[in-house]
C-alpha positions, 0 to 999 in steps of 0.5 A: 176388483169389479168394473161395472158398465151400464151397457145400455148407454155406454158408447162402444169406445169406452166399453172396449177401454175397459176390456183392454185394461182389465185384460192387462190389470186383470179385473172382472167386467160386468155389462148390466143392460136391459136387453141384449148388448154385443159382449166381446169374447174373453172370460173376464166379461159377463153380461147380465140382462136384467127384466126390462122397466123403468130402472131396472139396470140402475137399480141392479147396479145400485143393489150389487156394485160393491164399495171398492168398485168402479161403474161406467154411467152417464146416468147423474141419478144413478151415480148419485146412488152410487156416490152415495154408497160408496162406489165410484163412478165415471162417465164415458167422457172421463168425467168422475162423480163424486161427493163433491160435484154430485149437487152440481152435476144433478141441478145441470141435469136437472135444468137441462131436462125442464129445458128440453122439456119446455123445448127451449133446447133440444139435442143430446151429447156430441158423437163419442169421439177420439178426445173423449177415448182419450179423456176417458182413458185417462181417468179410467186408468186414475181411478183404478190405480186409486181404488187398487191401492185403497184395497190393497 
């Protein structure tokens, strides 16, 4: 089994939570990014930088994340893709995509960015914090048990 992280967004805390379950589960995990991100030093991470430009991690983990795999996004389209082919997806806060909450989850983004785009909200996400760890543990630790029984 494979865990992908989209690295230019994940926050070091829920990177590091993967690394700990595939050192006791002993799965591959792949950081895709766009330039180069800190990788911790065991044999069971790669990194992969792919060409910068718009998408262009996204569209490496759309083309080679495999059915049966798990990707760390926060990126409502790309999960979209993801959801679509198979994959499961999960954000950083614990938060899994699926078919059922992905049209919910696109119009709340979708909203959010006329929003900012209009200036009538403005900001981001609160800072990564120890509920969002734990959250993120959580349903890290679900859904690769899932996944491992599915492909067993």
């Amino acid at each position: 089994m494979r865990v992908w992280i989209d690295a230019d967004a994940c926050p070091r805390g829920a990177r590091d939570q993967v690394v700990k379950f595939a050192l006791k589960r002993g799965f591959e995990v792949l950081l895709v990014a766009g330039q180069a991100v800190a990788r911790p030093s065991f044999a069971c991470v790669r990194l992969i930088v792919v060409p910068s430009g718009p998408d262009a991690a996204d569209d490496y983990l759309v083309e080679h994340a495999l059915p049966g795999e798990l990707v760390i996004c926060s990126d409502v389209p790309l999960a979209d893709r993801l959801v679509k082919k198979g994959v499961a997806a999960l954000d950083p806060r614990g938060r899994e995509f699926d078919e059922r909450n992905m049209g919910e989850r696109l119009a709340v983004r979708n909203l959010f960015t006329d929003l900012r785009e209009q200036g009538q909200v403005g900001g981001g996400q609160a800072p990564y914090g120890d509920k969002d760890r734990q959250a993120f543990a959580n349903s890290l630790d679900r859904i690769l048990t899932r996944l491992k029984t599915l492909g067993a």
